[in-house]
N, C-alpha and C positions, 0 to 999 in steps of 0.2 A: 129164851131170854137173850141168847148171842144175840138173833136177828135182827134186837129191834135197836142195836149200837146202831146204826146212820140213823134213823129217825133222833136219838134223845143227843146227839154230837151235835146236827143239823138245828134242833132245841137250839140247843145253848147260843150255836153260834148265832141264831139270829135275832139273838139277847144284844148283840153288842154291834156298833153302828157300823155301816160300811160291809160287813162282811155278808151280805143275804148273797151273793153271788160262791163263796165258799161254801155256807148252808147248805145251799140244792147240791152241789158237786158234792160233799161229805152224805146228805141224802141218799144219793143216790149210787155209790159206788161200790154197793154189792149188785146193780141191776147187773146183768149178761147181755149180749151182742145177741142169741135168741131170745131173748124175752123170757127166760124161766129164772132172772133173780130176785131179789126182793128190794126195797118194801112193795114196789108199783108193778110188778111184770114190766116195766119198759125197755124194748127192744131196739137195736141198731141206731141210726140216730138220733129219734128219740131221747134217747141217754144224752147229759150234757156230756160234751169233749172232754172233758176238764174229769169229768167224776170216769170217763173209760181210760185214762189217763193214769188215775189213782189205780182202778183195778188191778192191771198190770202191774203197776209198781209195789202196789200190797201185795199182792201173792208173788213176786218175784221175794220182794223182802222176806215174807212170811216162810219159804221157802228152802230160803236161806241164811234162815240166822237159827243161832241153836233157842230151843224152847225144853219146857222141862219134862213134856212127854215124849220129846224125839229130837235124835242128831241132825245139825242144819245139813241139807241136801248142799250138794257142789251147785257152782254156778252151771256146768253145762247139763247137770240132772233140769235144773229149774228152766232153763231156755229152753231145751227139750220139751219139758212139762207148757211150758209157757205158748211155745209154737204149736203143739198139739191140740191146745185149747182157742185158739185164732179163728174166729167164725163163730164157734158155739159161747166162751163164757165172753173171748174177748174179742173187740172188735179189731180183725187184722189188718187196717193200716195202722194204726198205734201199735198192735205188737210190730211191724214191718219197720217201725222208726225206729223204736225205743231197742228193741232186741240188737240191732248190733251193734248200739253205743256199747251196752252192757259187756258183749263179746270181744271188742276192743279195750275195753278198761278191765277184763279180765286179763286181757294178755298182758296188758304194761308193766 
């Protein structure tokens, strides 16, 4: 049931005018940098920028915030996690940007 949230998100939004370029990036931002995510298998660039973009930052979030079956992980658990995954779920120039804003707005 989890998997098919980007297909029925992507639905809705392109219920409403202007947003079909939202759509496909919500679509698609469980696919992976290897082509094992869903809904499509789409791999490396393939995937729009925009939706490998989101991936990172959902599972950075998801990572680190608290949920009701588990304590949010620290930010350098998740960077960790996040850098470890660069090539296989996420595509590593977007983790190579996005990870040391995050490391830097940790420290401030």
């Amino acid at each position: 049931m989890m998997c098919h949230h980007p297909e029925w998100g992507s639905s809705m939004l392109t219920e409403i005018p202007g947003l079909d370029t939202v759509a496909e990036a919500v679509h698609a931002h469980h696919e992976r940098w290897d082509g094992t995510g869903y809904p499509r298998g789409l791999a490396g660039e393939s995937i729009p920028l925009a939706s490998r973009i989101i991936a990172v930052c959902d599972a950075f979030s998801a990572m680190t915030t608290e949920r009701p079956y588990r304590a949010a992980r620290s930010t350098d658990d998740a960077v960790t996690e996040v850098r470890s995954c660069a090539g296989t779920q996420f595509d590593p120039l977007v983790v190579d940007v996005l990870i040391p804003d995050v490391e830097v707005a940790a420290v401030a």
